[in-house]
C-alpha positions, -999 to 999 in steps of 0.1 A, spaced: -353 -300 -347 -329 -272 -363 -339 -250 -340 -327 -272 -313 -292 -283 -333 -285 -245 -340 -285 -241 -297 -266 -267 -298 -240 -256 -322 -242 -220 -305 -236 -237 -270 -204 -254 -282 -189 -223 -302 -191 -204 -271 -177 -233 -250 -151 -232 -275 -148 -195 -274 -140 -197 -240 -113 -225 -244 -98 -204 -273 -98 -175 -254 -81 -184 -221 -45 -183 -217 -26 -214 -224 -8 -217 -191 -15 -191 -163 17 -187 -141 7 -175 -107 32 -138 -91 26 -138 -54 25 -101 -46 28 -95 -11 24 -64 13 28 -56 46 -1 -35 50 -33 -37 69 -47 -8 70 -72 18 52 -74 28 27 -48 -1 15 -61 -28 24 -99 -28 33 -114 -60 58 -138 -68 29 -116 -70 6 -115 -40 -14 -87 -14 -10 -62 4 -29 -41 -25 -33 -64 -53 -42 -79 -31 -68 -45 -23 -84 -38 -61 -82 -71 -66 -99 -64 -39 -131 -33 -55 -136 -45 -87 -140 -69 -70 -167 -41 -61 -183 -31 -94 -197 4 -93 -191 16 -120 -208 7 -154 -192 6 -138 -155 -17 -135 -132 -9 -115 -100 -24 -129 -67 -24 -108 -35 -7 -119 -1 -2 -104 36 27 -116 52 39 -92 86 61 -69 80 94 -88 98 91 -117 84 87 -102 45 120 -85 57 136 -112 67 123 -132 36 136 -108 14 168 -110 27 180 -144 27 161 -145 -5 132 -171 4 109 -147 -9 86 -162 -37 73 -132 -50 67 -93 -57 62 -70 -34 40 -40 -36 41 -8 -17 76 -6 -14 98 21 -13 139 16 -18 148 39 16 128 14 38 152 -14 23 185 10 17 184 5 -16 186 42 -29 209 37 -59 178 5 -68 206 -19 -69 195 -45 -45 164 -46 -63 144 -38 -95 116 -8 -82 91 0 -108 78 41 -114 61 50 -82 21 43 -82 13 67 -57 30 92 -31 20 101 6 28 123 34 32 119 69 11 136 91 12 140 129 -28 132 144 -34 144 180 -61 153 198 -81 182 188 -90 192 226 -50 186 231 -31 196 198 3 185 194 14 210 164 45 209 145 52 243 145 45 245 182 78 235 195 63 234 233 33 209 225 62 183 212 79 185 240 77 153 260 49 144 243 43 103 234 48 94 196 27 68 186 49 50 158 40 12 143 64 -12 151 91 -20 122 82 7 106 107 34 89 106 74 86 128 89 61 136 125 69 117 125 105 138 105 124 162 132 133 136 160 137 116 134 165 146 133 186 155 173 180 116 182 188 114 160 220 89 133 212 91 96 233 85 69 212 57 48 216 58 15 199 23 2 185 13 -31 163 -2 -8 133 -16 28 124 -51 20 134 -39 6 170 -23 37 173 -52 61 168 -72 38 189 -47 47 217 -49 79 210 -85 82 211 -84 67 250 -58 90 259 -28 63 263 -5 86 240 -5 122 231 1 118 191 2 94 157 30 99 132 8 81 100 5 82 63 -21 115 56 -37 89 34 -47 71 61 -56 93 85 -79 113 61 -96 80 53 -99 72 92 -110 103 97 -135 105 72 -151 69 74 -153 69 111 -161 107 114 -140 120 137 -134 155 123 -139 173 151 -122 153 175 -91 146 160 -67 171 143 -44 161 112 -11 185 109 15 180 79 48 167 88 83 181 72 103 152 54 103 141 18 74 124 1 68 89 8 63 68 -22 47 33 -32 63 11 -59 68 -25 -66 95 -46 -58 107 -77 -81 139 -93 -69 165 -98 -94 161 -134 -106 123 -121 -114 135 -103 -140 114 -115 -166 83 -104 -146 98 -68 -143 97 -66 -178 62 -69 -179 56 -52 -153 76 -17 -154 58 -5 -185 22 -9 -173 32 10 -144 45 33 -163 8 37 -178 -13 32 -148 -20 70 -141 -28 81 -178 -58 53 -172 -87 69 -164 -105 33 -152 -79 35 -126 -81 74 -114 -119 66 -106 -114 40 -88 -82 55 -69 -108 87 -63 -129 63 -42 -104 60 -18 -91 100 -13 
């Protein structure tokens, strides 16, 4: 019998534990993105930002718990804009929403930077530095999309724009011949090119322009969630939790 009321006992400490231990009222942040693509955003699930959602949330920032959310890229805009937005955003950056003096908006530290990259054929390379392969050559570029730095040197190099619904659609054109070159994030086309091994058939060449950079954007009347916020992104990249798991993406 008092082995049987001691389980007992332990049973409800722990179910008390767990009462105890949960927060008193978890208020939901929407974080939304735009992207849907590899390595950000993976079809099971996983992905660059799902996992940073997911160390955030381990990072018990007060009484918040951040949920991820695609919404297209227009209508975020347009959301943003007429401030109907109910929300963060995450992978942001303040020249895609001219905001370069971060007025508009509060922007946290960066969380990561990219490159674009021009992919073209490797039988048919379309090379930066080769002013004749640009030439009247079709530029696969994703719809809505913004290039800081490049837009000027794709109209001085040539290149006829070639409107596609994503990065992956894109390189799929590519692939059957439909257009002659993909302006994409390097991130992403390493990772395509990697995971569906395609080494040899496709070739990856820098672009000129400044870095591109990922950061998360809190509206102004969300300023209490910036405050918790900023300073853990300030810490993300001396965790080393978080470099393993970015290194499973590179």
């Amino acid at each position: 019998m008092n082995k049987h009321i001691a389980q007992m006992v332990l049973a409800v400490a722990a179910m008390l534990a767990g009462i105890w231990a949960a927060p008193a009222h978890a208020e939901p942040v929407h974080v939304y993105t735009a992207a849907n693509f590899a390595p950000l955003m993976l079809a099971d699930g996983r992905g660059v930002y799902p996992d940073l959602v997911a160390w955030l949330n381990r990072q018990n920032l007060g009484e918040l718990q951040f949920e991820l959310h695609y919404m297209p890229r227009k209508r975020l805009q347009v959301k943003l804009e007429d401030g109907t937005l109910d929300g963060i955003v995450i992978g942001m950056m303040p020249e895609w929403l001219d905001d370069r003096a971060q007025k508009k908006y509060h922007w946290t530290v960066p969380f990561d930077t990219d490159h674009f990259a021009l992919v073209s054929l490797a039988a048919r390379p379309v090379m930066p530095n080769r002013p004749a392969s640009l030439k009247g050559a079709t530029l696969g570029v994703t719809l809505g999309y913004v290039y800081p730095g490049l837009d000027d040197w794709i109209e001085r190099a040539g290149l006829l724009r070639s409107g596609g619904i994503s990065d992956e659609k894109n390189i799929e054109k590519l692939l059957r011949g439909r257009i002659d070159c993909v302006i994409v994030a390097e991130s992403m086309a390493r990772y395509f090119i990697r995971t569906h091994k395609l080494e040899h058939k496709l070739r990856l060449a820098p672009l000129p322009g400044q870095a591109t950079e990922r950061r998360f954007l809190v509206q102004h009347r969300d300023a209490a969630v910036f405050e918790l916020l900023a300073p853990a992104m300030r810490q993300l990249h001396d965790d080393p939790a978080w470099q393993q798991a970015l290194h499973a993406y590179q």
